[in-house]
N, C-alpha and C positions, 0 to 999 in steps of 0.2 A: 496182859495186865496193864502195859502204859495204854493202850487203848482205851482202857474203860477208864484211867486216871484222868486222861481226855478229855473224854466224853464228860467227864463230874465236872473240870474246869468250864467248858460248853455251858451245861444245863446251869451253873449255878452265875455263873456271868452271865447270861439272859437274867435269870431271876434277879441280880444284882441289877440290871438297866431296867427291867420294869419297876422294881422298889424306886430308884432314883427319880422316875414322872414324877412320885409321889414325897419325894422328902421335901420340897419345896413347902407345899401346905398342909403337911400331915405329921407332926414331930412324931407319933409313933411311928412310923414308915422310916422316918432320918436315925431313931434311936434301932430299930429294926436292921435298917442298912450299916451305918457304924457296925451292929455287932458282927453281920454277916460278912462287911468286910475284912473284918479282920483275920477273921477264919480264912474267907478265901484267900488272902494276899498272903497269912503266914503259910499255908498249904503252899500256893503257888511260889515264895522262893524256896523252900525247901524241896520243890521238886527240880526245879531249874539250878542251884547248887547241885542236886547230887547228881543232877547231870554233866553239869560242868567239871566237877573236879571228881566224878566216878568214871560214868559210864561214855564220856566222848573221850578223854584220854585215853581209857582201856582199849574201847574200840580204834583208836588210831594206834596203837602200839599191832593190835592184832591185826590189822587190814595193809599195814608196809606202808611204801613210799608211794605208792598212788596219789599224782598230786589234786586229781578230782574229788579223789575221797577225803583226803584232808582240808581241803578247801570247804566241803559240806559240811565237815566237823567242825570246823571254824566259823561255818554260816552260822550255825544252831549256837555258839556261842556267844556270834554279835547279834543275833537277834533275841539273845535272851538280855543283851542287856540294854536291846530299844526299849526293849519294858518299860524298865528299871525308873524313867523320866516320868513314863504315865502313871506307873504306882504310885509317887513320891508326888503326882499331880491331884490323883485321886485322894491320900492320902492327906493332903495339906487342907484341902476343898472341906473334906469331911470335919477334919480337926478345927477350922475357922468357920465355919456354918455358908459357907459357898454354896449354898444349894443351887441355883438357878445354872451352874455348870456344870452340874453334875450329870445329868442326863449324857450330853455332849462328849463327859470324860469318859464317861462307859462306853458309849458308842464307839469313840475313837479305840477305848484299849479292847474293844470286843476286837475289831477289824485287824488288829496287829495281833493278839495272842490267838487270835483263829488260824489268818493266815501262817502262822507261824507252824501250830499245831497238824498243821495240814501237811505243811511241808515236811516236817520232823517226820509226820506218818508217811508219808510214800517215798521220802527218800533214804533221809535217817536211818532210821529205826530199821529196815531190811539190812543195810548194811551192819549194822548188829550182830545180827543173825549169819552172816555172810564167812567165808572162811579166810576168801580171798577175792 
């Protein structure tokens, strides 16, 4: 299931950087983008919360004192909140009519919440799964 949670983040931040070429001289494309952003970004802290304060505690309670494993669980939670600066970038840009950065701001939060996503899946997330 987080897999394909993933994936929805992926396919819909593309769609979010191509909308943004066009919010510069297209207001329906900027009124477009605004609404789609908002959906993605409240999706996206709600899943990053309920990771943070669910599912990487639980999982560190369950996997011991491995100080590898707790360090990975600690990754996922400072890199959810490298985010947190790009949202609140994206987020400003939008709400002041910034168009001409907007492109640029996608691009950069695509490049962090991919890599992130990436990482989460091959390392993360198996440990999860994991008993010990």
């Amino acid at each position: 299931m987080m897999i394909l949670v993933h994936n929805a983040f992926r396919r819909d931040l593309n769609r979010l950087r191509i909308i943004a070429t066009d919010a510069a001289t297209d207001p329906a494309a900027l009124a477009a983008l605004r609404t789609a952003w908002q959906t993605f970004s409240e999706y996206l802290v709600i899943h990053h919360t309920a990771e943070d304060d669910t599912l990487w505690p639980i999982s560190g309670e369950r996997l011991g004192d491995r100080t590898d494993r707790a360090t990975l669980l600690t990754d996922m939670v400072d890199e959810h909140a490298q985010l947190d600066p790009l949202l609140a970038a994206v987020e400003t840009d939008l709400a002041e009519g910034h168009t001409s950065v907007l492109p640029m701001r996608f691009e950069r939060l695509a490049e962090v919440l991919v890599a992130h996503l990436d990482h989460e899946e091959t390392a993360a997330l198996p440990l999860t799964r994991s008993r010990h």
